[in-house]
PQR file with spaces between the fields and no chain letter, atoms N, CA, C, O and H, PARSE charges and radii, in Angstrom:
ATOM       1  N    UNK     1     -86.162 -137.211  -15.094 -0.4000 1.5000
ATOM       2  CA   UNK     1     -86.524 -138.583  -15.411 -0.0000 2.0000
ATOM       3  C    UNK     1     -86.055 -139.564  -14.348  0.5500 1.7000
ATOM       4  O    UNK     1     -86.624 -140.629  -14.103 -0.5500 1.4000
ATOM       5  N    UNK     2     -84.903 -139.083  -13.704 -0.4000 1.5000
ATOM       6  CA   UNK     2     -84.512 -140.213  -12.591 -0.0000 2.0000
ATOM       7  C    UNK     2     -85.338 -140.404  -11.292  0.5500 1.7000
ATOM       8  O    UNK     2     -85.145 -141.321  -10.494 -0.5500 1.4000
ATOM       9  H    UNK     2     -84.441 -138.218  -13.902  0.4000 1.0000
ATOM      10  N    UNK     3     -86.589 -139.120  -11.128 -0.4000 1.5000
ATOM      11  CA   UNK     3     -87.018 -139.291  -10.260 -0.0000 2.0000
ATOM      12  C    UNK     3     -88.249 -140.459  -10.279  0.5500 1.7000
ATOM      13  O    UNK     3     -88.953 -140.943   -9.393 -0.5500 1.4000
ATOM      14  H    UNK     3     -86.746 -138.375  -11.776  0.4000 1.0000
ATOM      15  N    UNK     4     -88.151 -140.657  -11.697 -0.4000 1.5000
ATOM      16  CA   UNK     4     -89.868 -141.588  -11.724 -0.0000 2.0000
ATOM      17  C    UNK     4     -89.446 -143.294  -10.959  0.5500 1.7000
ATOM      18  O    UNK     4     -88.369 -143.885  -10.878 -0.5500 1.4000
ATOM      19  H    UNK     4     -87.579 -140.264  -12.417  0.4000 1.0000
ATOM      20  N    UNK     5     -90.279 -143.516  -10.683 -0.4000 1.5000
ATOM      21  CA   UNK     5     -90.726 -144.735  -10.348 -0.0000 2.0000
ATOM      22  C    UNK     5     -90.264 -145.611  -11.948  0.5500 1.7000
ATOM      23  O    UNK     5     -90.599 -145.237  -13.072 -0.5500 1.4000
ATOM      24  H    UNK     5     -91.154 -143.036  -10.749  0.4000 1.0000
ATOM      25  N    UNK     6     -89.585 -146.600  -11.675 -0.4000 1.5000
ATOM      26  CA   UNK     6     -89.964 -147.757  -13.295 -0.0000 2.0000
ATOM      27  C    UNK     6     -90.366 -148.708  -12.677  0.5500 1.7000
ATOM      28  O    UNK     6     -90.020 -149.229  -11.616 -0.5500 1.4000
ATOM      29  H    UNK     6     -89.314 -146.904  -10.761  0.4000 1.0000
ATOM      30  N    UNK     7     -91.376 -148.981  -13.639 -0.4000 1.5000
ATOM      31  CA   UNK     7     -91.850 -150.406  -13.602 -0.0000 2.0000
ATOM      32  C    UNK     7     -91.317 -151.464  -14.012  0.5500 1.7000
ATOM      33  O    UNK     7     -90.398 -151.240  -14.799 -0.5500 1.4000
ATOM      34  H    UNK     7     -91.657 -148.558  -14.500  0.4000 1.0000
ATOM      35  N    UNK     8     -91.547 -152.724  -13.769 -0.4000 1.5000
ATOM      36  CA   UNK     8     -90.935 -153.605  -14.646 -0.0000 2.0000
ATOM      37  C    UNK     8     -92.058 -153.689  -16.050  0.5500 1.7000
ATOM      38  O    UNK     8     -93.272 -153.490  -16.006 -0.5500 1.4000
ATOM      39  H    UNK     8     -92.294 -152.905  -13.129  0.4000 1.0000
ATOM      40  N    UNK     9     -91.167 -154.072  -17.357 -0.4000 1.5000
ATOM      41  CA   UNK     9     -92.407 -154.196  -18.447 -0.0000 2.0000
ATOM      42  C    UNK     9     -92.982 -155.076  -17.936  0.5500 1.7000
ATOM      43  O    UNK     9     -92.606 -155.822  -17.031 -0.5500 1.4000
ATOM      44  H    UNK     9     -90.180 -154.233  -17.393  0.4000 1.0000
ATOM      45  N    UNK    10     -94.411 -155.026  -18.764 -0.4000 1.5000
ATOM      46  CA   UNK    10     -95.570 -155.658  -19.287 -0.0000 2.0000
ATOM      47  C    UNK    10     -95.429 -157.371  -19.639  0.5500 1.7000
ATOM      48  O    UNK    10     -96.089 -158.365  -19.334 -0.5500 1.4000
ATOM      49  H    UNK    10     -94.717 -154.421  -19.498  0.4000 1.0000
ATOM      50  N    UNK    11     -94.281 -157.133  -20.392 -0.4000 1.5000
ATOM      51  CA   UNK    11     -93.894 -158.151  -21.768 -0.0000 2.0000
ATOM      52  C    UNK    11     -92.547 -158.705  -20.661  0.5500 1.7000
ATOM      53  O    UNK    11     -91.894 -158.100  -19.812 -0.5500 1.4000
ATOM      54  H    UNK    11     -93.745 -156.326  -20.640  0.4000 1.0000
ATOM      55  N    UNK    12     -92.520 -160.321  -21.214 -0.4000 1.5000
ATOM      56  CA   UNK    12     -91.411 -160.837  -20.177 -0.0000 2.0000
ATOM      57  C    UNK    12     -90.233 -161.253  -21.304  0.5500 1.7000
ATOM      58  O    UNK    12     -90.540 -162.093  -22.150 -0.5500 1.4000
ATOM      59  H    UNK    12     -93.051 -160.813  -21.904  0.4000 1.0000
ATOM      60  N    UNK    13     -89.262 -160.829  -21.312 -0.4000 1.5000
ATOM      61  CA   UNK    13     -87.810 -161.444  -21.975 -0.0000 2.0000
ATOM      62  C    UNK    13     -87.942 -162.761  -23.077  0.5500 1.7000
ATOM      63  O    UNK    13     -88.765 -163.617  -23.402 -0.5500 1.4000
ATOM      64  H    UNK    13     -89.013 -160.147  -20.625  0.4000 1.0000
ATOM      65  N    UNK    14     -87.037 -162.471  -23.299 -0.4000 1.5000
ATOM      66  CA   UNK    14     -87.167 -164.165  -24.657 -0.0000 2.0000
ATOM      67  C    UNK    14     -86.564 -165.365  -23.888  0.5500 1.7000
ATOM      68  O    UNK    14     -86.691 -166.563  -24.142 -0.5500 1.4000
ATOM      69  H    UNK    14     -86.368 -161.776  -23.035  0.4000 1.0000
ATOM      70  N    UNK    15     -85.732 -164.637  -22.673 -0.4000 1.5000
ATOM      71  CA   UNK    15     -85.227 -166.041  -22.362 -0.0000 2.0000
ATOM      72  C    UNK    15     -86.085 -166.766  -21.210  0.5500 1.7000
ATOM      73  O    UNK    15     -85.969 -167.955  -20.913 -0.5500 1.4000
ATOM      74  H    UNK    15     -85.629 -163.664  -22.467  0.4000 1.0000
ATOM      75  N    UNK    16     -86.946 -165.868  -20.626 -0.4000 1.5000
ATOM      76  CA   UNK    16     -87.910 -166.351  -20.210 -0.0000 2.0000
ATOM      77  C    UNK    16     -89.335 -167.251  -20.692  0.5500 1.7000
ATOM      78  O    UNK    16     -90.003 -168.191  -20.261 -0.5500 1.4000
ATOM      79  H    UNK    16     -87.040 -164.902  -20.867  0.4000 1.0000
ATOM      80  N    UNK    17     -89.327 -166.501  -21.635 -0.4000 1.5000
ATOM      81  CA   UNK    17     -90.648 -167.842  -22.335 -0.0000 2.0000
ATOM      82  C    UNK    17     -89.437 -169.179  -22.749  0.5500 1.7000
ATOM      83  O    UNK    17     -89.255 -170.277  -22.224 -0.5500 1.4000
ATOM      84  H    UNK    17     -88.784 -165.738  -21.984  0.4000 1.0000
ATOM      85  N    UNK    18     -88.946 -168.681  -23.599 -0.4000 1.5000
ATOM      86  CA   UNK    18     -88.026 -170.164  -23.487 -0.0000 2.0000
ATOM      87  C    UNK    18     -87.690 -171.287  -22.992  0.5500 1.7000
ATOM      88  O    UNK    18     -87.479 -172.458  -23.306 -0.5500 1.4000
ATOM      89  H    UNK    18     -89.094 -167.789  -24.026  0.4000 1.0000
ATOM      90  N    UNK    19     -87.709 -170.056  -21.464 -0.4000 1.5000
ATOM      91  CA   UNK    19     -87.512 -171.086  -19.963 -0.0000 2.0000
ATOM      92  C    UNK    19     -88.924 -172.205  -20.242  0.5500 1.7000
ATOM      93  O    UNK    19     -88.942 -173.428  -20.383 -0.5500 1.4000
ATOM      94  H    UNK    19     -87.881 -169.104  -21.209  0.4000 1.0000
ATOM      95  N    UNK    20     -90.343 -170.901  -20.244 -0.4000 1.5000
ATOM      96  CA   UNK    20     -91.174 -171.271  -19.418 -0.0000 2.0000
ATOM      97  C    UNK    20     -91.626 -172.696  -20.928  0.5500 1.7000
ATOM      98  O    UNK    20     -91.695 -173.875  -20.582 -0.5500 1.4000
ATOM      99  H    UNK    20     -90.329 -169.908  -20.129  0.4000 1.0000
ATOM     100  N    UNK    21     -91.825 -172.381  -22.151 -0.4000 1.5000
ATOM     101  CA   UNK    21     -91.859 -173.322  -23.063 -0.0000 2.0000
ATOM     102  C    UNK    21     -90.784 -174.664  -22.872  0.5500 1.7000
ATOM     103  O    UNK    21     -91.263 -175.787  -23.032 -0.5500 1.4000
ATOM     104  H    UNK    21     -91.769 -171.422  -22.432  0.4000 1.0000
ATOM     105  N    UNK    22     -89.738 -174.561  -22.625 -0.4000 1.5000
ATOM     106  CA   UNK    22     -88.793 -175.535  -22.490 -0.0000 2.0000
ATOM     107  C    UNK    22     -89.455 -176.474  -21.231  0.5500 1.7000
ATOM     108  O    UNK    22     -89.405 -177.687  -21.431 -0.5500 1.4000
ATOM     109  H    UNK    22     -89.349 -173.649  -22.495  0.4000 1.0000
ATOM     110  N    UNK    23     -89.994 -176.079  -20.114 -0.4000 1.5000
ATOM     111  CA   UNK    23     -90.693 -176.664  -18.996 -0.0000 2.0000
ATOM     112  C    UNK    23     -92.163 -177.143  -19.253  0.5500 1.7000
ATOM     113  O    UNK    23     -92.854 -178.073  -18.839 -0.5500 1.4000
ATOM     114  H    UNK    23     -90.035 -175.094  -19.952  0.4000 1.0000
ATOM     115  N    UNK    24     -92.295 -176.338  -19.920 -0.4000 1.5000
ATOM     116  CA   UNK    24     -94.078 -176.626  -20.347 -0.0000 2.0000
ATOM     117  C    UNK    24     -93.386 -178.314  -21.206  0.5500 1.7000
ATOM     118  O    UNK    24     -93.350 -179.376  -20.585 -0.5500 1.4000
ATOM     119  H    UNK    24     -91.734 -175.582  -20.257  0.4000 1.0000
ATOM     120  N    UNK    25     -92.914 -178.167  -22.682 -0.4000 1.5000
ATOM     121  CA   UNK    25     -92.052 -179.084  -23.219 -0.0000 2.0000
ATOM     122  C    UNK    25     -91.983 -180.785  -22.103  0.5500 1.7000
ATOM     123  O    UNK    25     -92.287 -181.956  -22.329 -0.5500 1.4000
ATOM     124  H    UNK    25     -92.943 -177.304  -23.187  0.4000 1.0000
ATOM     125  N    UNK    26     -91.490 -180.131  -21.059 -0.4000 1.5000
ATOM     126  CA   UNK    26     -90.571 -181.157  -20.098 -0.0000 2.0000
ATOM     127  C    UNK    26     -91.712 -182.347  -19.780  0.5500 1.7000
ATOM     128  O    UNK    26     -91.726 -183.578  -19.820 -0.5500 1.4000
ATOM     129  H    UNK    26     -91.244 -179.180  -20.875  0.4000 1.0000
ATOM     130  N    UNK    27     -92.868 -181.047  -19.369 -0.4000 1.5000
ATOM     131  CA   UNK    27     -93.895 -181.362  -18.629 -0.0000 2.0000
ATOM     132  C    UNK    27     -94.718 -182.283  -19.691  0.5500 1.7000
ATOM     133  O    UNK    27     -95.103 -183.415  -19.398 -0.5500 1.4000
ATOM     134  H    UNK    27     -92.856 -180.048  -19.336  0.4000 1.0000
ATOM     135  N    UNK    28     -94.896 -181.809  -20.677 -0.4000 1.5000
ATOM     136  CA   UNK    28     -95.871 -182.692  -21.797 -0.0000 2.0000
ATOM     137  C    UNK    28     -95.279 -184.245  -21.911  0.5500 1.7000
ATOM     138  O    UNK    28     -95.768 -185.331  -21.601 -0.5500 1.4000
ATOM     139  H    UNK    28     -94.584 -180.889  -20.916  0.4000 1.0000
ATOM     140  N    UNK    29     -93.804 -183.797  -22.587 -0.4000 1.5000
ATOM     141  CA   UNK    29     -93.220 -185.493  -22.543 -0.0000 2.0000
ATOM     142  C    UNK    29     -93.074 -186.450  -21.234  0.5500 1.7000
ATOM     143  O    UNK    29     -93.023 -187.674  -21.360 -0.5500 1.4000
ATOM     144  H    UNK    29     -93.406 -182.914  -22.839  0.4000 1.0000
ATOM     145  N    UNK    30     -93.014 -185.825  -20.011 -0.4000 1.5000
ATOM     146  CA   UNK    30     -93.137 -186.753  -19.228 -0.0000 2.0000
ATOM     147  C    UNK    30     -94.568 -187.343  -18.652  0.5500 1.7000
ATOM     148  O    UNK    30     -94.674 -188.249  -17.825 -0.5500 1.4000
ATOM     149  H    UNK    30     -93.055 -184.832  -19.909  0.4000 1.0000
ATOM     150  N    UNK    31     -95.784 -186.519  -19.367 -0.4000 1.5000
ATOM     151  CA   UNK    31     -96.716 -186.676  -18.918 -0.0000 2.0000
ATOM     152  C    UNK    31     -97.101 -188.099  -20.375  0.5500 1.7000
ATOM     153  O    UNK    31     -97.284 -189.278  -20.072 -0.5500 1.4000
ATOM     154  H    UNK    31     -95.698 -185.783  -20.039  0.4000 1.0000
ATOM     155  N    UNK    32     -97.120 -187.845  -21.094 -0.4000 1.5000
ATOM     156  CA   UNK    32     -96.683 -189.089  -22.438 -0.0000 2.0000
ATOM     157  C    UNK    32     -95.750 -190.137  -21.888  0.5500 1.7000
ATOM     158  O    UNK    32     -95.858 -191.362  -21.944 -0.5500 1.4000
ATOM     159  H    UNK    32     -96.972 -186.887  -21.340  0.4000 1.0000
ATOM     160  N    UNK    33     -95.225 -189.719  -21.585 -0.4000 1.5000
ATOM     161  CA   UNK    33     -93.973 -191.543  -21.130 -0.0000 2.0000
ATOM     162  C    UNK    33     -94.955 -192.133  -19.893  0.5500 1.7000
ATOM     163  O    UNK    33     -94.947 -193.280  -19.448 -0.5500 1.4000
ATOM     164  H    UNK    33     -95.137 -188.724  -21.540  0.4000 1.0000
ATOM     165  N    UNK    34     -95.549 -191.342  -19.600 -0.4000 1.5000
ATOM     166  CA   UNK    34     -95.974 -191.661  -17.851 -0.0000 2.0000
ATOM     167  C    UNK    34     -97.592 -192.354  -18.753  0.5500 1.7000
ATOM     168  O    UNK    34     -97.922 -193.428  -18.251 -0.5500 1.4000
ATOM     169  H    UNK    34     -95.555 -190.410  -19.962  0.4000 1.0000
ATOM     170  N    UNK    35     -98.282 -192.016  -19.605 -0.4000 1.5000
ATOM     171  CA   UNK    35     -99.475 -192.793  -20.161 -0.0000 2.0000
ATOM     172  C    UNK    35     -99.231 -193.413  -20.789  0.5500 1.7000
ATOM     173  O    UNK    35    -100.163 -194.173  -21.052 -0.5500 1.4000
ATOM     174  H    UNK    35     -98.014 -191.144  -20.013  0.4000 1.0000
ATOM     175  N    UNK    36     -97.708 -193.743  -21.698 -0.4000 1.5000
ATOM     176  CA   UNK    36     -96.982 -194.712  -22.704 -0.0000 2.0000
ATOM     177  C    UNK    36     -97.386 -195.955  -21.393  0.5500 1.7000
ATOM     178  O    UNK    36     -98.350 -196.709  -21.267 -0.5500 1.4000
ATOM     179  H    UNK    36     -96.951 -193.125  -21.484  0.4000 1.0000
ATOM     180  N    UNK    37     -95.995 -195.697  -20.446 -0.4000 1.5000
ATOM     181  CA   UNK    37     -96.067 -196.986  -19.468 -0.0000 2.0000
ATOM     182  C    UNK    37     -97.478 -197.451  -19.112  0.5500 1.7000
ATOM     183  O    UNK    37     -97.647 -198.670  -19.103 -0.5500 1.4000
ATOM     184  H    UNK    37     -95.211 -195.083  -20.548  0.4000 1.0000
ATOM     185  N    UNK    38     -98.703 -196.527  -18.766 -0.4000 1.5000
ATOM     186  CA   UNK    38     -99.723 -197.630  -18.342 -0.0000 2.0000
ATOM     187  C    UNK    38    -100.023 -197.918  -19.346  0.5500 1.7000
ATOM     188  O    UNK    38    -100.064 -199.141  -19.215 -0.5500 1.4000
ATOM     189  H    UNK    38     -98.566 -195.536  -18.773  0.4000 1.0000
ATOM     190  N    UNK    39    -100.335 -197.687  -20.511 -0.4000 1.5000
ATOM     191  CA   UNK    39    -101.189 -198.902  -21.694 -0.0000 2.0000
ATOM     192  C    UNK    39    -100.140 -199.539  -21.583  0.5500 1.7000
ATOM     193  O    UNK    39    -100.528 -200.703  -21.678 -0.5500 1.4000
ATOM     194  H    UNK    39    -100.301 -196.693  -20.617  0.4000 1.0000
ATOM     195  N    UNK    40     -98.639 -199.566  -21.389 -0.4000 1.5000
ATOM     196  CA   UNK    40     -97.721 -200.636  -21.863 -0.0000 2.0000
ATOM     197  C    UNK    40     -98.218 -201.668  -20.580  0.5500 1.7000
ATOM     198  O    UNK    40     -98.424 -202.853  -20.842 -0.5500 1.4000
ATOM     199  H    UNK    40     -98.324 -198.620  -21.311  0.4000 1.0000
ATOM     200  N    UNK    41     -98.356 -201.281  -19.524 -0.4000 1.5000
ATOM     201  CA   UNK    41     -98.912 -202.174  -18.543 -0.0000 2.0000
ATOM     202  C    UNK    41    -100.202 -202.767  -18.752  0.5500 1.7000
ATOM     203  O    UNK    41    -100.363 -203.978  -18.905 -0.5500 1.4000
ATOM     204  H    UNK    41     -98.189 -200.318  -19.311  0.4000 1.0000
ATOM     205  N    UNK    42    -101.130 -201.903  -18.760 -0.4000 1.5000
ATOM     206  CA   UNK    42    -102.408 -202.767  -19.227 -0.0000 2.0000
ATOM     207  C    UNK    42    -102.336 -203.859  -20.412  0.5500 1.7000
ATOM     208  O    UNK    42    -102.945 -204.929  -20.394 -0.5500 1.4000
ATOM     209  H    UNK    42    -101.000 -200.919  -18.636  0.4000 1.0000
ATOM     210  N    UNK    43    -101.540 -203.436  -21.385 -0.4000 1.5000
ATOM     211  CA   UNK    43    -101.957 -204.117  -22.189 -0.0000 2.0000
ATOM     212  C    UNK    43    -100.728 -205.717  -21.842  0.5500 1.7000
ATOM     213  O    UNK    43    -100.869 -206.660  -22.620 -0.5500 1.4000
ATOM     214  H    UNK    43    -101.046 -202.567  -21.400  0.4000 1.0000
ATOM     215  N    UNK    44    -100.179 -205.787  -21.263 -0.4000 1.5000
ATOM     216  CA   UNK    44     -98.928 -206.941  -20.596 -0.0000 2.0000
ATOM     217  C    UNK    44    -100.075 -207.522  -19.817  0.5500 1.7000
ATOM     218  O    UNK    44    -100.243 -208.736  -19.932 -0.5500 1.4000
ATOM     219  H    UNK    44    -100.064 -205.021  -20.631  0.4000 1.0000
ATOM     220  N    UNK    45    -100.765 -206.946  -19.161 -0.4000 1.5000
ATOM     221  CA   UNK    45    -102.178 -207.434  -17.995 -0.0000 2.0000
ATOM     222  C    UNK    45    -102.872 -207.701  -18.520  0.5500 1.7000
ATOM     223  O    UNK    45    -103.845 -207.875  -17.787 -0.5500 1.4000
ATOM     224  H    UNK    45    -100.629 -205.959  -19.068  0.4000 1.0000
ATOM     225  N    UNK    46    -103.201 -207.986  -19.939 -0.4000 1.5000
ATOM     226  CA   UNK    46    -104.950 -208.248  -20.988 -0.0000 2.0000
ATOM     227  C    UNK    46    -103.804 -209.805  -21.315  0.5500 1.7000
ATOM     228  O    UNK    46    -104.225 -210.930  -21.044 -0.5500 1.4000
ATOM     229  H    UNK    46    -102.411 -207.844  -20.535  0.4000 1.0000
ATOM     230  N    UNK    47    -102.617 -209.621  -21.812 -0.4000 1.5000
ATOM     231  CA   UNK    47    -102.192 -210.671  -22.829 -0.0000 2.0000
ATOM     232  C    UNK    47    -102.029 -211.401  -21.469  0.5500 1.7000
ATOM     233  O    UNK    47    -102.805 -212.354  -21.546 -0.5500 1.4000
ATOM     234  H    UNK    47    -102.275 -208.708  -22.032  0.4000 1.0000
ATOM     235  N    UNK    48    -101.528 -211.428  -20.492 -0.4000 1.5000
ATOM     236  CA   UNK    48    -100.952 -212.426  -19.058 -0.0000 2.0000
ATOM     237  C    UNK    48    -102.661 -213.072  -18.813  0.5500 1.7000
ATOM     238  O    UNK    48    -102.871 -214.278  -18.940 -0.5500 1.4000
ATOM     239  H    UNK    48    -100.897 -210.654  -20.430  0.4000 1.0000
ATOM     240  N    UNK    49    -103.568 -212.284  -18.525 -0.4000 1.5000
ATOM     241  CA   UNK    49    -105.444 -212.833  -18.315 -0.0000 2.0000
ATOM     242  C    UNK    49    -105.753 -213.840  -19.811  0.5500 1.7000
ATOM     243  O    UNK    49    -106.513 -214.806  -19.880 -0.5500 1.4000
ATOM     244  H    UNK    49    -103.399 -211.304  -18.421  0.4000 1.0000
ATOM     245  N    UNK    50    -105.022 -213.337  -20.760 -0.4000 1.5000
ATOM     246  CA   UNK    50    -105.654 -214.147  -21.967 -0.0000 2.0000
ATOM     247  C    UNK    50    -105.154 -215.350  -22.157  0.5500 1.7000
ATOM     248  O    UNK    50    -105.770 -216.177  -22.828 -0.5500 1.4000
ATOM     249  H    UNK    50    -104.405 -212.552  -20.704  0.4000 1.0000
ATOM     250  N    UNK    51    -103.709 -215.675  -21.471 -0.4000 1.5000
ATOM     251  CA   UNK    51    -102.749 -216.200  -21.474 -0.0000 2.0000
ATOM     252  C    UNK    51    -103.635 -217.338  -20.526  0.5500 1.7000
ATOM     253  O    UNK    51    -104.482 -218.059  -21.053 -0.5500 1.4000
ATOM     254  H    UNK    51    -103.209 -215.003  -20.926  0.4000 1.0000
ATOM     255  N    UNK    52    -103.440 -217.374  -19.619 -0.4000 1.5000
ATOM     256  CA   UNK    52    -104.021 -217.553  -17.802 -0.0000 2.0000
ATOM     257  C    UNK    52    -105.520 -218.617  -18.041  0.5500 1.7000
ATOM     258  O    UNK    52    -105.724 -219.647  -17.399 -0.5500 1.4000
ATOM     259  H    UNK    52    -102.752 -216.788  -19.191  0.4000 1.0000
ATOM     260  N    UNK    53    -106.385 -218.085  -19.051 -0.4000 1.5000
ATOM     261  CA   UNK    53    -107.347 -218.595  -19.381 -0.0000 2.0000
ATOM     262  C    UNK    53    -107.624 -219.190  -20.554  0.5500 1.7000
ATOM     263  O    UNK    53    -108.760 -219.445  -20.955 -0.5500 1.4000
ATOM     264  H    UNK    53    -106.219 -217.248  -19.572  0.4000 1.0000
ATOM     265  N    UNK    54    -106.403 -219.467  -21.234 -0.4000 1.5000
ATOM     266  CA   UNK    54    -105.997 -220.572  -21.890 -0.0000 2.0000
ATOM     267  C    UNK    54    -105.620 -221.599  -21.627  0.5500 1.7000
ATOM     268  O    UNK    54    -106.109 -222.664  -22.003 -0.5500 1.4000
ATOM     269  H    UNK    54    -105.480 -219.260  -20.908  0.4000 1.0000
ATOM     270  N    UNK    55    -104.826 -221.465  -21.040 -0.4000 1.5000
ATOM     271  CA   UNK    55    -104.194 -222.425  -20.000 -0.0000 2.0000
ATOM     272  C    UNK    55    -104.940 -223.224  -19.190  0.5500 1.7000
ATOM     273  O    UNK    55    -104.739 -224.424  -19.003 -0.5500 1.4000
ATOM     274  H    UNK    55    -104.429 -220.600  -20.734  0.4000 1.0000
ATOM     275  N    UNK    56    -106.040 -222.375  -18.577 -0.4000 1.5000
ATOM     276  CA   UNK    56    -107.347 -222.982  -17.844 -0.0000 2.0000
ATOM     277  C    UNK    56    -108.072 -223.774  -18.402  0.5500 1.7000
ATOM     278  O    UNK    56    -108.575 -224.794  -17.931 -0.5500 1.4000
ATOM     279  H    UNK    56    -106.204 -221.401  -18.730  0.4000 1.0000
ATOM     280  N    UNK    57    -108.190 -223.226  -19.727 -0.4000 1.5000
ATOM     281  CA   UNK    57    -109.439 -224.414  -20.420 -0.0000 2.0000
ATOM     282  C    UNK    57    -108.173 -225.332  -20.764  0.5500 1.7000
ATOM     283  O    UNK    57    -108.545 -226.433  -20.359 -0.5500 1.4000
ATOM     284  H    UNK    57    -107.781 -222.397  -20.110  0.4000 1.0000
ATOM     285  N    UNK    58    -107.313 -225.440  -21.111 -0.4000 1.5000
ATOM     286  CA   UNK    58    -106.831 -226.367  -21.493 -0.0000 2.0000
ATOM     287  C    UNK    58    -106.496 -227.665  -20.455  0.5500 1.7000
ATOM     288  O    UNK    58    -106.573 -228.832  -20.837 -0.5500 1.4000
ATOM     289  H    UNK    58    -107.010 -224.546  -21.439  0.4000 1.0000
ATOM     290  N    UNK    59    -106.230 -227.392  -19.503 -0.4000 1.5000
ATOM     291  CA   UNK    59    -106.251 -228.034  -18.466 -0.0000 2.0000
ATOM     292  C    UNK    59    -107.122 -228.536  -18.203  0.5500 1.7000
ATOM     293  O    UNK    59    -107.119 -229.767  -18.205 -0.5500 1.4000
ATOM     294  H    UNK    59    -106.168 -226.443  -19.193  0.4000 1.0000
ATOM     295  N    UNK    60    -108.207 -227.853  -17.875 -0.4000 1.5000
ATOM     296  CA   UNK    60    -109.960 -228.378  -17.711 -0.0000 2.0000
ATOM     297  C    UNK    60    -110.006 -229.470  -18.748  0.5500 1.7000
ATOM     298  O    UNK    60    -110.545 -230.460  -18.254 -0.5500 1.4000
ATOM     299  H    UNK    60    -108.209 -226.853  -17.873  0.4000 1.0000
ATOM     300  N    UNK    61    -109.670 -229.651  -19.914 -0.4000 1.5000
ATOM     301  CA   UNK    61    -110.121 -229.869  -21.261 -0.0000 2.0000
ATOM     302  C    UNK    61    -109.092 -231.516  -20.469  0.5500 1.7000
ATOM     303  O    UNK    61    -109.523 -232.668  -20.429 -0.5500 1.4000
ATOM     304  H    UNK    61    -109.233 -228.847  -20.316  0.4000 1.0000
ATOM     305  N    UNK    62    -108.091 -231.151  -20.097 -0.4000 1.5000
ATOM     306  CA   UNK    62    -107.169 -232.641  -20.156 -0.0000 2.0000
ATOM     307  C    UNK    62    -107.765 -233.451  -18.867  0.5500 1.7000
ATOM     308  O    UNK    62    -107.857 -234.677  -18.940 -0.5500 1.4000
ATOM     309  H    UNK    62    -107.741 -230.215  -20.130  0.4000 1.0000
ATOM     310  N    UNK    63    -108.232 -232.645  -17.496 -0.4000 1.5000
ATOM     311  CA   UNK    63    -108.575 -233.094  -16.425 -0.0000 2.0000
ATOM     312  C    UNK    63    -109.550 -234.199  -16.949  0.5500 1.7000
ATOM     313  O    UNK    63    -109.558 -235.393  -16.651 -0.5500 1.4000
ATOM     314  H    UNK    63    -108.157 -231.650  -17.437  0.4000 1.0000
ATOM     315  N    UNK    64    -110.351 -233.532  -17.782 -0.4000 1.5000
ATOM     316  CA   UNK    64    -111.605 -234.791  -18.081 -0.0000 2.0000
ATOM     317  C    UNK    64    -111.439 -235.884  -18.041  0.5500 1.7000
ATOM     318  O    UNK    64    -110.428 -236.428  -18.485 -0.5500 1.4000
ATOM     319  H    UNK    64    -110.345 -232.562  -18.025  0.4000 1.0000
ATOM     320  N    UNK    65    -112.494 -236.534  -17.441 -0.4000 1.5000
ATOM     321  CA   UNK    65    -112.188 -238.337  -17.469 -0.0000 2.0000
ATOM     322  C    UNK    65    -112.995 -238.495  -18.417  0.5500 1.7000
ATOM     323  O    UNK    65    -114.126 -238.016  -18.486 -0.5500 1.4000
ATOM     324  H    UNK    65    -113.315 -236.092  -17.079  0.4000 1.0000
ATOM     325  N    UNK    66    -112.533 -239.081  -19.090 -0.4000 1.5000
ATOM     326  CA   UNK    66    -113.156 -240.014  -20.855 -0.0000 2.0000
ATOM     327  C    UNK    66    -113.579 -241.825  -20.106  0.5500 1.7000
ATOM     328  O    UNK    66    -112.940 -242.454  -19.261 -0.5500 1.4000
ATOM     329  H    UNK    66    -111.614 -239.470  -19.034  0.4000 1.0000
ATOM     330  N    UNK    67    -114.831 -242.205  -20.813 -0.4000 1.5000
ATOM     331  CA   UNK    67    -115.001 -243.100  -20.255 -0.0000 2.0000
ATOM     332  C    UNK    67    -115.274 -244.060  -21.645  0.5500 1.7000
ATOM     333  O    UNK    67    -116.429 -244.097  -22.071 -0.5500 1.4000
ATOM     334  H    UNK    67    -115.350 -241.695  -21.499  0.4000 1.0000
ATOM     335  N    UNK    68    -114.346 -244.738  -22.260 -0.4000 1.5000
ATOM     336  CA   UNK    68    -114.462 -245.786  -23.112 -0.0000 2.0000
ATOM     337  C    UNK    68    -115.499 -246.183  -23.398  0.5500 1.7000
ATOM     338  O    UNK    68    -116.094 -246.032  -22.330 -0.5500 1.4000
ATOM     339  H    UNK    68    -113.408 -244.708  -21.914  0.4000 1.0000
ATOM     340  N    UNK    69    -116.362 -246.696  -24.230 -0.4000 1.5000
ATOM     341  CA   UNK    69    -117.716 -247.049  -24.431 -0.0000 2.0000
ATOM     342  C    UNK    69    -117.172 -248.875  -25.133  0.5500 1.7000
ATOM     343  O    UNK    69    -118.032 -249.680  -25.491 -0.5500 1.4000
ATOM     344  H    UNK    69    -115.879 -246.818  -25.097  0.4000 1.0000
């Protein structure tokens, strides 16, 4: 028997999927925090434009010259 060749198994260890799940894991949540931050950005960039063009008409709205009748 000592003369055979061994292979390595087929099947990989427990502490290896573990590894590889614990990284897969790593990989998902940082890929979530990383699409959390842009809607958290976009949506700071919709309210600052909505903001911006309020402000505009309102201004517009005061610039007006009113002419007494």
């Amino acid at each position: 028997f000592s003369a055979l060749v061994r292979d390595k198994p087929l099947c990989s260890s427990w502490e290896k999927k573990m590894k590889a799940k614990q990284e897969k894991d790593l990989v998902k949540q940082y890929s979530l925090q990383l699409k959390e931050e842009k809607a958290k950005q976009k949506e700071e960039k919709r309210k600052r434009r909505e903001e911006n063009l309020k402000r505009r008409a309102e201004n517009e709205r005061k610039s007006e010259i009113v002419q007494v009748v």
